[in-house]
C-alpha positions as CSV (number, residue, x, y, z in Angstrom):
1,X,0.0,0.0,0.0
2,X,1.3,3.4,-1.0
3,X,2.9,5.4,2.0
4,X,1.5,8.6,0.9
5,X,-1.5,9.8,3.2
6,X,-0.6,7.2,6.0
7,X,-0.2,9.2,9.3
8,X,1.8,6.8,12.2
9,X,0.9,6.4,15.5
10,X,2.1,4.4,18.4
11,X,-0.9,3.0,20.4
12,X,0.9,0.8,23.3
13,X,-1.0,2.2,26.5
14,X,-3.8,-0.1,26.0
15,X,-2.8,-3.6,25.6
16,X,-5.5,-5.1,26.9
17,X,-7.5,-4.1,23.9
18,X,-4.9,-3.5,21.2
19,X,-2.7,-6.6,20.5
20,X,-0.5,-4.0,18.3
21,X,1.4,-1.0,19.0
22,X,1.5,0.9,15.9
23,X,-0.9,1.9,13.5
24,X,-1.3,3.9,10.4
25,X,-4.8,6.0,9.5
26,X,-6.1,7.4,6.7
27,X,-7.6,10.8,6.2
28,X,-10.8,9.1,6.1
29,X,-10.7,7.6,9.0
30,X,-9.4,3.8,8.4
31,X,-6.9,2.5,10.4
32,X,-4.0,0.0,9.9
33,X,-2.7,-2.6,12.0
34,X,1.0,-3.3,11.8
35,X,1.2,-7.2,11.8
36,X,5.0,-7.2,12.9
37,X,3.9,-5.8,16.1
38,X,0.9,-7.8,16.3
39,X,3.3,-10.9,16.0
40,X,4.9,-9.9,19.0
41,X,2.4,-9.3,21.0
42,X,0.6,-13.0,20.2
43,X,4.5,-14.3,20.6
44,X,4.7,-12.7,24.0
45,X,1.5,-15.0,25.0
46,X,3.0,-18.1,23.7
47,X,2.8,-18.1,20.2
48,X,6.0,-19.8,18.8
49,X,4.9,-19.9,15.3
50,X,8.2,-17.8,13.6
51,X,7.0,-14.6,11.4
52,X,7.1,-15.8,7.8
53,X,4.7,-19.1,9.1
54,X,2.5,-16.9,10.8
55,X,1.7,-14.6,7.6
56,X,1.0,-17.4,5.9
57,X,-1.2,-18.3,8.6
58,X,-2.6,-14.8,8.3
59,X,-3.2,-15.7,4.3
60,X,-5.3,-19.1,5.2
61,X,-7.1,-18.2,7.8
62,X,-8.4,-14.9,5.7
63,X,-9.0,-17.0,2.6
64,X,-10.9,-19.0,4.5
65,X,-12.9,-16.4,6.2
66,X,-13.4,-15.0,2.9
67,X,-12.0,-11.8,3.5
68,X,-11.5,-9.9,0.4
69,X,-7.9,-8.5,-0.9
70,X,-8.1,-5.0,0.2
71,X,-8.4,-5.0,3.6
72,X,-4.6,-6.6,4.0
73,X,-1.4,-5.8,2.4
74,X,1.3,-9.0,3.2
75,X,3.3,-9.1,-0.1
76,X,7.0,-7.5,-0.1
77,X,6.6,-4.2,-0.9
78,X,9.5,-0.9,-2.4
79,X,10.5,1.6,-0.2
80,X,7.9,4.1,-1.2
81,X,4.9,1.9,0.0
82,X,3.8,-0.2,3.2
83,X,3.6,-4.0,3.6
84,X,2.2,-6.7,6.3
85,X,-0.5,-4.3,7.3
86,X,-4.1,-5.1,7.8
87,X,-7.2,-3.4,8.6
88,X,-9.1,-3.6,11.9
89,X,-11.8,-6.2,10.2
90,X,-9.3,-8.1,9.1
91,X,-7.4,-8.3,12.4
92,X,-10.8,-9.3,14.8
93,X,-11.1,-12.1,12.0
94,X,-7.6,-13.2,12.2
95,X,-8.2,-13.4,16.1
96,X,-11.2,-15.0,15.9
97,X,-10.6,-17.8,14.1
98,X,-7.0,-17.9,16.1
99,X,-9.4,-18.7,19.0
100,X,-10.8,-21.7,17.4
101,X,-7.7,-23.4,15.8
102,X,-4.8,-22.7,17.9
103,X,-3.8,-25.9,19.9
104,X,-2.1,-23.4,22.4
105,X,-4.4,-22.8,25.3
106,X,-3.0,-19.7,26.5
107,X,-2.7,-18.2,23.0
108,X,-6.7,-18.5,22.3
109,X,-7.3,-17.1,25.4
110,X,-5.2,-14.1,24.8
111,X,-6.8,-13.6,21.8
112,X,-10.6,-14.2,23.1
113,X,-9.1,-11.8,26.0
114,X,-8.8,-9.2,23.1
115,X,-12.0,-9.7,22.0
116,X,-13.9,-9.2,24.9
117,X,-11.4,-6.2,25.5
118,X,-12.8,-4.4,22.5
119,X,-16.1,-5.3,23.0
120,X,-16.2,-3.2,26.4
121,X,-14.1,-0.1,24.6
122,X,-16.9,0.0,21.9
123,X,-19.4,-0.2,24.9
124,X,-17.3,2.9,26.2
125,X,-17.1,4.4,22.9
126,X,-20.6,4.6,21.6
127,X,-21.8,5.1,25.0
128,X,-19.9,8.5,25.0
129,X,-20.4,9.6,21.9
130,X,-23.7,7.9,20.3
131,X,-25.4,7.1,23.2
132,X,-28.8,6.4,21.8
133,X,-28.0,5.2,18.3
134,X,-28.5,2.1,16.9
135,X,-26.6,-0.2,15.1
136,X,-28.1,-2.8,12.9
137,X,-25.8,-5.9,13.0
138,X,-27.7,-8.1,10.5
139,X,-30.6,-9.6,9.0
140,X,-31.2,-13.6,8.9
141,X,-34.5,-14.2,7.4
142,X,-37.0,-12.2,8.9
143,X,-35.0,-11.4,12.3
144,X,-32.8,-8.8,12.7
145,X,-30.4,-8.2,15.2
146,X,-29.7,-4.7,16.6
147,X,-26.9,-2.8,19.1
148,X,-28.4,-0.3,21.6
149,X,-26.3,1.7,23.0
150,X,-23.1,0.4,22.3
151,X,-23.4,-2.6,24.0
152,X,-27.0,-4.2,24.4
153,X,-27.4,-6.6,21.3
154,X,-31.4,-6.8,21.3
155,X,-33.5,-9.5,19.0
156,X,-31.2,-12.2,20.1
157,X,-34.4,-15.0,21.5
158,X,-35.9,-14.0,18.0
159,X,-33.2,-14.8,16.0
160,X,-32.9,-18.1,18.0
161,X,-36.6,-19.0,17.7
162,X,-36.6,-18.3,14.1
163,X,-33.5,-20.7,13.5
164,X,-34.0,-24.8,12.3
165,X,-35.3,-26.8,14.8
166,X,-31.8,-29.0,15.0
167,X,-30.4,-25.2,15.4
168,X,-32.3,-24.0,17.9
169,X,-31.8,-27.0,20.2
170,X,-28.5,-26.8,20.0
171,X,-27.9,-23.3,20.4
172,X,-30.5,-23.3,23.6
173,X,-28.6,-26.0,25.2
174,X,-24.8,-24.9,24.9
175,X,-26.3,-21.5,25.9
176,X,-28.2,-22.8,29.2
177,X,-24.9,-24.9,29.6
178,X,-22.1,-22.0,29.2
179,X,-24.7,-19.6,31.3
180,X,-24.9,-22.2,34.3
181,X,-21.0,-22.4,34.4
182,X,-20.1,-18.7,34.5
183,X,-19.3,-17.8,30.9
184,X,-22.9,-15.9,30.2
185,X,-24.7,-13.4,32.4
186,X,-28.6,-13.7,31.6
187,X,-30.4,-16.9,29.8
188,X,-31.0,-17.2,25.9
189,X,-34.7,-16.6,26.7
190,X,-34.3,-13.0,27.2
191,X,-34.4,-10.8,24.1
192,X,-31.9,-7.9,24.9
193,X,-28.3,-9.6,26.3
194,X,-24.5,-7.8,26.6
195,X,-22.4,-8.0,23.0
196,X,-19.5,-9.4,25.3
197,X,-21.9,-12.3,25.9
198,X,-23.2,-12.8,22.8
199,X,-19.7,-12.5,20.9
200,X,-18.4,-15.3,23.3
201,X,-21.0,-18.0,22.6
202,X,-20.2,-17.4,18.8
203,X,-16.9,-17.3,19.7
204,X,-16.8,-20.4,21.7
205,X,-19.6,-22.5,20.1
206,X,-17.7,-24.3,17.6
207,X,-14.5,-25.3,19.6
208,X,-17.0,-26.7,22.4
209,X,-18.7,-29.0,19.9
210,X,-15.7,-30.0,18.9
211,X,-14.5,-30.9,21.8
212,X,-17.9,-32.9,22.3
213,X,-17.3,-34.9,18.9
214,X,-20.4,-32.8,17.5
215,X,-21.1,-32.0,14.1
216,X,-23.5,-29.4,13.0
217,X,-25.4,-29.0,9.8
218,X,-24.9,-26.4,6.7
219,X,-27.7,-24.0,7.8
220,X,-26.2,-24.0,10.9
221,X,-22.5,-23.1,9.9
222,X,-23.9,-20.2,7.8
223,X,-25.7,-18.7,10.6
224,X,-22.5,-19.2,12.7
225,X,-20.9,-17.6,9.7
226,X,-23.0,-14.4,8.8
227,X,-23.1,-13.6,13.0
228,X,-19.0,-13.8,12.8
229,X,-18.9,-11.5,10.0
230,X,-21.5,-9.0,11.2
231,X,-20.1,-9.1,14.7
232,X,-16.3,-8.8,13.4
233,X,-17.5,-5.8,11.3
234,X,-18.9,-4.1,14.5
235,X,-16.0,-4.5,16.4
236,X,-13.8,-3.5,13.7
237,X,-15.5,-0.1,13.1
238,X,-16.0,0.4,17.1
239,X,-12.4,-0.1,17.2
240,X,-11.6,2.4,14.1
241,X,-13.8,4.9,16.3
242,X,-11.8,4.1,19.2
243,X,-8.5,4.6,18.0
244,X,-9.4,8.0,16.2
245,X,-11.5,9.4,18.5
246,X,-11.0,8.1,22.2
247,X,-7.0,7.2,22.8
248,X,-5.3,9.2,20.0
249,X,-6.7,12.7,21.2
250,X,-5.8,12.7,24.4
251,X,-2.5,11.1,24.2
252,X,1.0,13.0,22.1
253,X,2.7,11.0,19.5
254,X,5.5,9.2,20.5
255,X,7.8,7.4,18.3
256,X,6.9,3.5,18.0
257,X,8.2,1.0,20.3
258,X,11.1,-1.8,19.5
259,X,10.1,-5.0,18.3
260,X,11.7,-7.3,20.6
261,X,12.0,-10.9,20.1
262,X,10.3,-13.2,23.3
263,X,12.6,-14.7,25.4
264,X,11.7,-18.7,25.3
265,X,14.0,-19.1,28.7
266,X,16.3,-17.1,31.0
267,X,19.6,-17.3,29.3
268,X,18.2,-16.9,25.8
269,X,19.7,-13.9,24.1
270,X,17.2,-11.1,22.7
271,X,16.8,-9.7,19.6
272,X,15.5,-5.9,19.4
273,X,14.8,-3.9,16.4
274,X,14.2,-0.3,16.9
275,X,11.8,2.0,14.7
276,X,13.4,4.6,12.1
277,X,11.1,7.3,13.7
278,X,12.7,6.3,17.4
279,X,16.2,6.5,16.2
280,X,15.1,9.8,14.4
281,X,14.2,11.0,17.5
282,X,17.3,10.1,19.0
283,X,19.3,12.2,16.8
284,X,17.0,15.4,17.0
285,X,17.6,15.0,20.9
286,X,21.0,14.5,20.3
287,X,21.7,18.1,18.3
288,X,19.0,19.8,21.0
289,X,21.0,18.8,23.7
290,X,24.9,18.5,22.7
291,X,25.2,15.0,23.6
292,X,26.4,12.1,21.8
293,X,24.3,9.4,20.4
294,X,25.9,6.8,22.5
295,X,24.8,8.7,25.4
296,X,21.8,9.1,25.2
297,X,21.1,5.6,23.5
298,X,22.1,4.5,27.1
299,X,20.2,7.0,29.1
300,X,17.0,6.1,27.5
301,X,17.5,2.3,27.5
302,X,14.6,1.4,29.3
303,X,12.0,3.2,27.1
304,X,9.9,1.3,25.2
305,X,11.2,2.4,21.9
306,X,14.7,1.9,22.5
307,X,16.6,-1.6,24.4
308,X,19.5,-2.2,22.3
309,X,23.3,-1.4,23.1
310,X,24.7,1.7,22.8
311,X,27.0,0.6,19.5
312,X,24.6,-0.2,17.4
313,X,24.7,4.2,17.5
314,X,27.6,3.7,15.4
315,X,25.8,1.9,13.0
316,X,23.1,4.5,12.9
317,X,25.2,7.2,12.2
318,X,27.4,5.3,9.1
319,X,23.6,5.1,7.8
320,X,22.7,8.6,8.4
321,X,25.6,9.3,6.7
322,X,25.4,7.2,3.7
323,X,21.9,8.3,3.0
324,X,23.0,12.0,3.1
325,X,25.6,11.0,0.3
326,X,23.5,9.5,-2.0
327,X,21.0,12.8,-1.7
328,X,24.2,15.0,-2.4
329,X,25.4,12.6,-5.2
330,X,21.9,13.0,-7.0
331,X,22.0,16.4,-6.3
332,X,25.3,17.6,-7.9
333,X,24.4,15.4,-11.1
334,X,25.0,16.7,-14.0
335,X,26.7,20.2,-12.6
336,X,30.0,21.2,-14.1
337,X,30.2,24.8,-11.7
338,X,30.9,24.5,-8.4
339,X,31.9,27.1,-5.5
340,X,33.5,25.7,-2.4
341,X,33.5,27.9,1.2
342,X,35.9,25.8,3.7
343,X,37.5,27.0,7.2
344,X,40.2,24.8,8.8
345,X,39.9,24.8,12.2
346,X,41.6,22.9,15.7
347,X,39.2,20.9,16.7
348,X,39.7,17.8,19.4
349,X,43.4,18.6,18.9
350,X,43.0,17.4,15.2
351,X,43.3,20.2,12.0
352,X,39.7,19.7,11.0
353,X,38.5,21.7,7.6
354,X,34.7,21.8,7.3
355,X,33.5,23.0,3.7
356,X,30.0,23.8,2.1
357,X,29.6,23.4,-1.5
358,X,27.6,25.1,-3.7
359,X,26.7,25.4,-7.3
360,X,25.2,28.5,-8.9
361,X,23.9,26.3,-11.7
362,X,21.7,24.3,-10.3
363,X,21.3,26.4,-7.2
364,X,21.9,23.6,-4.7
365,X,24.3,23.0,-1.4
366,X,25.8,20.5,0.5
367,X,28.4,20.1,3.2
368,X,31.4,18.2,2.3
369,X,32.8,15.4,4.2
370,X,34.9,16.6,7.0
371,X,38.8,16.3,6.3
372,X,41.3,15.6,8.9
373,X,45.0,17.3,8.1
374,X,47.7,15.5,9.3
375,X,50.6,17.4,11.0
376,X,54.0,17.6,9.6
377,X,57.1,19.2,9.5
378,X,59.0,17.7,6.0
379,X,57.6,18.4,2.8
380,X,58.2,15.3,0.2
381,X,59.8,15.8,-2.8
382,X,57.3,14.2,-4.8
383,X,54.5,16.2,-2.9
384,X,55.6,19.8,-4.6
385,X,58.0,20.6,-7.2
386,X,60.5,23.1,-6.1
387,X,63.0,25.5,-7.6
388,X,66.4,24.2,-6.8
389,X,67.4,26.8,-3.7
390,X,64.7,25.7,-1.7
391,X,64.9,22.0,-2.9
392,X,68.8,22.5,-0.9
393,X,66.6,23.8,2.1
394,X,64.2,20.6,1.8
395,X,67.0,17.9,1.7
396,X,68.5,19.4,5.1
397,X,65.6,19.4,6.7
398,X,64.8,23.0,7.2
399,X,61.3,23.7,5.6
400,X,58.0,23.0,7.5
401,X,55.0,21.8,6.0
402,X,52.6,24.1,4.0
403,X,49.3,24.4,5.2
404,X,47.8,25.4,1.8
405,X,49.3,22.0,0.3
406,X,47.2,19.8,3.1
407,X,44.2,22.6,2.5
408,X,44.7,21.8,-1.3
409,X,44.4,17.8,-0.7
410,X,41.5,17.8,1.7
411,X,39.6,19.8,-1.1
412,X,40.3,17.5,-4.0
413,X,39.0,15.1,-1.5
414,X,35.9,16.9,-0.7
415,X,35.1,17.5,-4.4
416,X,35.7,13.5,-5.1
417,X,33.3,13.1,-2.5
418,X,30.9,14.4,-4.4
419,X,31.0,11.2,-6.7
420,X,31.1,13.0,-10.0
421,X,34.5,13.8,-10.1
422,X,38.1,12.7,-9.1
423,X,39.3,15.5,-7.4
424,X,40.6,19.3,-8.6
425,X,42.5,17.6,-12.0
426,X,38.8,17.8,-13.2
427,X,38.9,21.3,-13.0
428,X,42.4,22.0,-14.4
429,X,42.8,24.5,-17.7
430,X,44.6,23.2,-20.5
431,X,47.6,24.4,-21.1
432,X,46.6,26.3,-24.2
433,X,43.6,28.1,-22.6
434,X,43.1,31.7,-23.6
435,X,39.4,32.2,-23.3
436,X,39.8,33.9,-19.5
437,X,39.7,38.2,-20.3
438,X,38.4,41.0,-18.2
439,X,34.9,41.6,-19.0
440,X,34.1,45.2,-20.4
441,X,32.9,48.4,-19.1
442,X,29.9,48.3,-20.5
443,X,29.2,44.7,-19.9
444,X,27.8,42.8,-16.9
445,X,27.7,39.4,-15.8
446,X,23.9,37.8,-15.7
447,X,22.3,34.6,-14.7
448,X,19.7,33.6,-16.6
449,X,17.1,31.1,-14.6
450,X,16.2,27.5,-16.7
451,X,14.4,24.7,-16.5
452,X,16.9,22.5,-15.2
453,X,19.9,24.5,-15.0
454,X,21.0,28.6,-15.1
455,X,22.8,29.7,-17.5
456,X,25.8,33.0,-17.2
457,X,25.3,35.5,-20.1
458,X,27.1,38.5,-20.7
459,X,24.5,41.5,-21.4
460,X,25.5,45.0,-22.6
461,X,24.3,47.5,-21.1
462,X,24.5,49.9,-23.9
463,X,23.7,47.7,-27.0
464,X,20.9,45.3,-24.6
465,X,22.7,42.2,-26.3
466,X,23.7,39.0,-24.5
467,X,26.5,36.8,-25.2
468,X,26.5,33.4,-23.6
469,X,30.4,33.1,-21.5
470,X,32.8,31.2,-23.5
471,X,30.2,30.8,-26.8
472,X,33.1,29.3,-28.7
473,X,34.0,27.1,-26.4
474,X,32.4,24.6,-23.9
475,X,33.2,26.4,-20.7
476,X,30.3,28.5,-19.0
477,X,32.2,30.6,-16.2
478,X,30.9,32.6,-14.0
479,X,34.1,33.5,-12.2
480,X,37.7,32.9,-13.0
481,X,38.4,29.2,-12.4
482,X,40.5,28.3,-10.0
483,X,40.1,31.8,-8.4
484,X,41.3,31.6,-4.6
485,X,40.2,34.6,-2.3
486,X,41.8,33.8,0.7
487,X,40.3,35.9,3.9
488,X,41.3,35.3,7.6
489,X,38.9,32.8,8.3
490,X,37.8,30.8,5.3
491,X,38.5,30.2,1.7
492,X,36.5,30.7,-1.1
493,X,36.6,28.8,-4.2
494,X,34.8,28.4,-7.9
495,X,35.5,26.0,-9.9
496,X,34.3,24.9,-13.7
497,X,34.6,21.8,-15.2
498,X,33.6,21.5,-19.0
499,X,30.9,19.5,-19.8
């Protein structure tokens, strides 16, 4: 499913009632269920089915249900687009039927747990904000079943009286039977009963008779079919209103928490995967506050979001970094002007040069990599070619290195960073170049915005008529290449490669 108009949120103050913790809405009003997390949740209750068997779990047990294609998205999807998500239909289905074909006690309870969880939220839902509409669940014949309130499922004796006779026995029985141990509050015979109640005994019906080596007939599983449907559609939309309009509003966004791997026993190792949007977070904190990204990876260890060891920072910050040079990389594409600003400063008792470069042309910037100048005292002959007197200086010993040489290195490396180019060679005239002059008094230098790229003209001011800069040749300059203005702080340079 396409990214674009998906909003996050992390929902994980309500577990009871949401086996996920992070969601995505729509604008309209739909909301998303992040299976990952939904994974982890059943595998924290027992589950110890690995991920890829569980989606195809996921896939059976909606094909069976006959839930159609768009409310769940499991295929592999590109960057630009969202994958293993499902809608909140979809995911009381998948529960549902978890209930009645896991062989894992503890993992159908957890899921009928969930159930009942969201039947009381949509109780306190449409209590608060329809309390006096009512909800029309479905129709089986003649008889139609009806929510009051939120929570008071009335018509329920007449849709069991109007049922087969082989139906109606059974039903009545388990009913009497399930309401004499506990499970139900009020007796089949009265016509208004609690959703949890009634979502129970459709939950539990068929794993009892199975357990009772009972069969039931074709009318009967279609009735038991169309009340699963038209109950899981209730609870899905209750839980859409829910979401939107009960816990998102009064709760702020947080970034999602870490999926972290069960453990199966005390010495197993844990595996945790933290969120993009968590470690996003981390670095916004981390230029807010001036510390490192170790740091605070260890202060905030315990949060929900985070658990992992501080190094994995490291590999956080290679990433960051990699991603920001594959941005600059497409952005200098296809450039041949660039300027370059660059200050060489002390820093951590290390010559450091920081440099931002920019390109008239195509009107963008970016910072360079950061350059390190090492610190010494001989000059190599092969490093500089020298007029003989101080060549006699150099072979005793007695010159000390030039700053402007390292300066000179650390920018051929910033610009072959750039991954267009192999350093300032690109950007050397040929010997024979004679196309460099003064520009008139009555001209002036002019960019010309295009579609892609400016372009530098030369414009009379007398005459009105422009000249594009170097017409005869395939250099466009703007300002004398190689041109070093050398200040007390900086150094400015623009360079001009030919196309």
């Amino acid at each position: 499913m396409n990214s674009t108009g998906l909003q996050r949120k992390t929902v994980d103050e309500d577990p009871q009632a949401l086996p996920g913790s992070q969601v995505y809405l729509e604008a309209s009003g739909r909301v998303w269920h992040d299976l990952r997390f939904v994974h982890v949740s059943l595998a924290n209750h027992g589950l110890n089915r690995p991920w890829k068997w569980y989606r195809e779990d996921l896939k059976r047990v909606w094909r069976q249900a006959e839930v159609e294609g768009t409310h769940f998205h499991l295929n592999v999807a590109p960057v630009s687009c969202i994958s293993n998500i499902c809608t909140s239909f979809a995911l009381v289905i998948a529960l549902w039927l978890q209930v009645g074909s896991s062989r894992a006690g503890h993992v159908a309870h957890a899921c009928a747990a969930w159930l009942r969880a969201m039947c009381l939220r949509a109780a306190e839902t449409y209590r608060a904000l329809a309390p006096t509409q009512s909800f029309r669940l479905l129709t089986l014949g003649e008889v139609s079943l009806d929510v009051r309130g939120g929570v008071r499922v009335s018509g329920w004796r007449s849709l069991v009286e109007a049922r087969h006779p082989c139906t109606r026995v059974s039903w009545t029985r388990l009913w009497s039977a399930m309401h004499q141990g506990g499970f139900l509050a009020n007796d089949w015979s009265q016509d208004e009963h609690h959703l949890a109640d009634v979502v129970r005994f459709v939950l539990l019906y068929r794993k009892i008779r199975a357990s009772q080596n009972k069969t039931d007939g074709v009318m009967t599983r279609r009735a038991l079919d169309a009340l699963r449907d038209a109950l899981a559609t209730y609870l899905g939309a209750a839980l859409d209103t829910y979401i939107v309009r009960v816990y998102l509003p009064c709760r702020e966004d947080k970034p999602p928490p870490a999926l972290i791997s069960p453990k199966k026993n005390v010495v197993s190792r844990r595996y945790v995967q933290v969120q993009p949007a968590a470690i996003w977070d981390l670095f916004s904190q981390s230029l807010e506050s001036g510390a490192s990204v170790e740091q605070i990876t260890v202060v905030r260890g315990q949060d929900t979001h985070m658990g992992c060891h501080e190094s994995r920072a490291l590999m956080w910050l290679a990433k960051n970094v990699e991603m920001y040079r594959h941005r600059r990389h497409l952005a200098f594409d296809r450039v041949h002007h660039l300027n370059i600003v660059a200050d060489p400063s002390t820093h951590n008792k290390q010559e450091t040069m920081a440099s931002i470069v920019w390109s008239w042309q195509a009107q963008v910037a970016a910072h360079g990599d950061l350059q390190i100048l090492p610190e010494s005292k001989k000059v190599l002959p092969s490093e500089q070619d020298l007029p003989e007197s101080i060549s006699n200086l150099l072979a005793n010993g007695r010159l000390q290195r030039v700053a402007t040489f390292r300066q000179l290195q650390a920018l051929s490396n910033v610009i072959r960073s750039l991954g267009h180019w192999q350093g300032l060679e690109d950007f050397k005239l040929p010997s024979d170049w004679s196309a460099v002059r003064p520009i008139e008094p009555d001209q002036v230098r002019v960019v010309q915005e295009g579609a892609m790229f400016n372009r530098a003209l030369l414009v009379n001011t007398q005459t009105r008529q422009k000249k594009q800069f170097c017409q005869t040749v395939s250099l466009s300059l703007r300002v004398p290449p190689l041109q070093l203005r050398r200040a007390s702080i900086c150094w400015c340079w623009g360079l001009t490669k030919a196309p």
